[in-house]
N, C-alpha and C positions, 0 to 999 in steps of 0.2 A: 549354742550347745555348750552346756558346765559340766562337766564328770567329772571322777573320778574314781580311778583305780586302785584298788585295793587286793593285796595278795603278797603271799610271800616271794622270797628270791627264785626267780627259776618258774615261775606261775604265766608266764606269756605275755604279762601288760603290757611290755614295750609294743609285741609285735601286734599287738591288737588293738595299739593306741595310733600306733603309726597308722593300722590300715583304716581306721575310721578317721585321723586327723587329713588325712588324703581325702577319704570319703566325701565329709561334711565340710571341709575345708576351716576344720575349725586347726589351734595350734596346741602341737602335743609337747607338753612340757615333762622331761623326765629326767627328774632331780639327780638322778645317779647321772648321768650324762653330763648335768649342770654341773654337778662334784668334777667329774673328771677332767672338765674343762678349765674349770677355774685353779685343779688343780696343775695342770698341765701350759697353763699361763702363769701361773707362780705369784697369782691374784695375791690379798691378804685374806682373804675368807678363801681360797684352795687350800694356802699353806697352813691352816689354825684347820681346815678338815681333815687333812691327811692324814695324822696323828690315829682318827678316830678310823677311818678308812680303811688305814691298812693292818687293823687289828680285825676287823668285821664288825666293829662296834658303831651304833646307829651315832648319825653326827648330832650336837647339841641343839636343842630346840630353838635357840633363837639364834645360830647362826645359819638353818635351814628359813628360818622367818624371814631373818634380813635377805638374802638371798631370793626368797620367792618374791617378797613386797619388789623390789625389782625389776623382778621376770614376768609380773603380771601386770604390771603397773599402767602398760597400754593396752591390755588384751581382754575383750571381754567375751570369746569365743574358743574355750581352753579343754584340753584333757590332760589332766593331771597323772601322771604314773612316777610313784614313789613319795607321795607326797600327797596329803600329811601321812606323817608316822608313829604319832603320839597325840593323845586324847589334849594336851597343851599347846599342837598345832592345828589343829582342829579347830578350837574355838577362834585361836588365831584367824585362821582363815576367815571362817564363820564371820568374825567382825570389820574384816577386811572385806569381805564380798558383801557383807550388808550395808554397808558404808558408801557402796558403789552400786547398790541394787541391783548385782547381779546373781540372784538365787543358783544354784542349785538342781540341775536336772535329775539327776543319778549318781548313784555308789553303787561300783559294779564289784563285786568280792569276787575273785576267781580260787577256787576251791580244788587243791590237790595235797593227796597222801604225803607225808614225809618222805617217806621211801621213793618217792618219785620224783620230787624235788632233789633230793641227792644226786641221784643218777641223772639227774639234767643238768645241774651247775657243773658236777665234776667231771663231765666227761666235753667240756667246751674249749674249743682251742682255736685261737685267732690270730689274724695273721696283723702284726704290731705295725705294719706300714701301709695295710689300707684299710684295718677296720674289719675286715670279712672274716665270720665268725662260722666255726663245723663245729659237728660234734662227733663222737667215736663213734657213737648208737644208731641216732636218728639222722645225721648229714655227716656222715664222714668225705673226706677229699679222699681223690684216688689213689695218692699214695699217703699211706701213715706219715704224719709229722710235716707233711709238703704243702704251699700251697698250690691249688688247683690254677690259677691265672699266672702268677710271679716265679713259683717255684721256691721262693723263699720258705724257711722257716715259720712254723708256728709252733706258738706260745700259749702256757697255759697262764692266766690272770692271776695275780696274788688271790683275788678274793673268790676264786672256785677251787682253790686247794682245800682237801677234804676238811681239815680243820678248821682252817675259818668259816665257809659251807655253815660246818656246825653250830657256830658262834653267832653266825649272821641267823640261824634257824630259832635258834635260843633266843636272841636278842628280837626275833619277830613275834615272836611267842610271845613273850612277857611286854613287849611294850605297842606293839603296833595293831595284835588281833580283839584287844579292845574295844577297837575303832569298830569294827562289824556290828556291837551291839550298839553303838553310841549312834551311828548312823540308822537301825536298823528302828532306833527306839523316836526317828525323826522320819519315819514311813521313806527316806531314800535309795533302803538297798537291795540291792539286786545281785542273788545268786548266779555265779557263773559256773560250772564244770569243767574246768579246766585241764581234765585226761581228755578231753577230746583230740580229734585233730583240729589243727589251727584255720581250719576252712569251718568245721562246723562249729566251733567256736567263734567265730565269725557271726555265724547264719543265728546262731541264740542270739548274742547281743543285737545285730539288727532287728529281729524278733520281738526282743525285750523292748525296745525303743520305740517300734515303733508304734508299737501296742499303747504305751503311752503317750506316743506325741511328740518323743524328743525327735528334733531335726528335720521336721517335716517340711519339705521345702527348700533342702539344703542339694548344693551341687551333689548331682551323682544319689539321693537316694530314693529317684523314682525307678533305678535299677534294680532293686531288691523285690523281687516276688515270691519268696522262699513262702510258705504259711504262717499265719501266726497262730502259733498252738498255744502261746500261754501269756498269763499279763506277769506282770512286777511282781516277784518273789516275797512280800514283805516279812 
């Protein structure tokens, strides 16, 4: 299994990357993660991201490249979330995966209002010594500001304050929704609705997949019996 996720900030990839990379047993690679890490090890490619990171501004194309060539170098069973972000890593990849003939199953596009996006990233607050993430709205902890296990403190992320929010929205716009036609003009992509809830956005992309064939045969998805009401979006 090759996917790839596409969608703006706040659009569910991760969580929908993790539950299918559990699924299929394939490996979910997301590049924000990979940022966070390298930065948080004080890498040379953390510290040259950071810069771009902590404005909301997408990191440069080829030190997202360097960085994936890397992280996929042994992997030939991937879902990509965050990455590519620019029609210049795109072909990147493109040549990278053809080089190693490993095509291309799916481009999944998860599709949500601006307006909803907003009220998803800004209202997220995580707790900075385990990682465990609420939000005001849709998962708040029982008490405001507290976490639910530790009791500790939560923290709002530099990059879900409303303004950067905004910057990372603009800077998706103009450089990464591109990608939906570029892919869509190579018969790979696939519409997702992303105001669902994260169960039935689940039950489409299994749907979608398996309608076409992706992952057939993979741990865990003779458990999916949901209908399949529709094929590939093109």
């Amino acid at each position: 299994m090759r996917l790839i996720f596409l969608g703006p900030p706040g659009a569910g990839k991760g969580t929908q990357a993790r539950i299918l990379a559990e699924r299929f047993g394939a490996r979910h690679v997301s590049t924000g993660d990979l940022l966070r890490d390298h930065r948080e090890r004080k890498t040379a490619l953390g510290i040259e991201a950071q810069s771009f990171m902590a404005k909301g501004a997408l990191v440069p194309d080829d030190l997202m490249i360097r960085m994936l060539d890397a992280e996929l170098a042994d992997t030939a069973s991937f879902i990509l979330d965050g990455f590519p972000r620019t029609i210049v890593q795109a072909d990147a990849l493109g040549e990278f995966l053809t080089k190693r003939n490993l095509p291309l199953d799916a481009v999944l596009s998860f599709d949500l209002p601006r307006e909803e996006l907003i009220a998803r990233l800004t209202g997220r607050w995580t707790n900075p010594r385990t990682g465990r993430s609420y939000h005001e709205r849709y998962d708040p902890p029982i008490h405001a500001g507290v976490d639910d296990d530790d009791g500790g403190p939560l923290v709002q992320r530099g990059d879900d304050m409303l303004e950067v929010v905004e910057q990372r929205l603009v800077a998706y716009e103009s450089m990464t929704s591109p990608l939906v036609s570029y892919y869509e003009a190579k018969g790979l992509l696939v519409h997702i609705d992303g105001t669902r809830s994260a169960e039935r956005v689940t039950d489409q992309i299994l749907d979608e997949l398996a309608h076409s064939g992706v992952g057939k045969g993979a741990p865990g998805s003779q458990n999916h019996s949901a209908p399949h009401c529709c094929g590939l979006q093109h």
